[in-house]
Structure formats: C-alpha cells, structure tokens
C-alpha positions, 0 to 999 in steps of 0.5 A: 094702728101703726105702720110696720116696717123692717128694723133689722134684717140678717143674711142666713145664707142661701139667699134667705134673710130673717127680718125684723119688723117694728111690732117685734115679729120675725120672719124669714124669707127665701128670696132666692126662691123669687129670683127663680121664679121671675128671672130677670138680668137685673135681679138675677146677681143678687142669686151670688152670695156676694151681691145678695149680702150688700142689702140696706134697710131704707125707708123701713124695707130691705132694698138692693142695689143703690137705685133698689133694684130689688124692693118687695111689699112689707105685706108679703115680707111680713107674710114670709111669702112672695109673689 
C-alpha cells in the first residue's frame, strides 16, 4: 500500500482547512477546535485569520510556521479528528 499524504490544502475560513490526500479522499478539518483545546502561546496565533492563512504542504503534511510550529499526524488529518 502505498504511504498517503496531503496534496492540496484550502483555507475555508474559521480556522478550518479541506485537505486533499494522494488516494483522492477530501477531508475538512477544525483546526481552531484543537488550539482551544490545548492552548499554548506557540499555537495560539494561528487562532488569527491571518497567521492561520500562511500554512505550506512540506513533506506531505500541512505545517505552520518555518520551524513547523503546528504539524498534526496525517492519521488524525485523514480521520478529520484531532486529539
């Protein structure tokens, strides 16, 4: 089988991304709903719309920040649930 990763990502607002995987499945995903859950001073500027736009598919993830300040599992990505 082969590995998936993230091919595209699109910002819907509200803290929320759709994301594109290799196997052609779609998922979107509340990222928002993480940062309030697990506050942190690091994470929590990607809560500003303008912070949270400026993320980048590296490696077959979707990553914030140049040192990826915010990466998450592709498995809970794909699930559209993160813990």
């Amino acid at each position: 089988m082969n590995k998936i990763i993230i091919i595209g990502a699109e910002n819907l607002g509200n803290s929320s991304v759709r994301l594109s995987f290799s196997d052609n499945t779609t998922q979107i995903v509340d990222i928002g709903s993480f940062i309030r859950r697990h506050p942190h001073p690091q994470y929590n500027k990607y809560l500003e719309p303008r912070h949270f736009s400026k993320f980048s598919i590296e490696n077959g993830n979707i990553v914030w920040g140049k040192n990826w300040d915010l990466i998450f599992p592709i498995e809970q990505l794909y699930a559209g649930t993160l813990q």
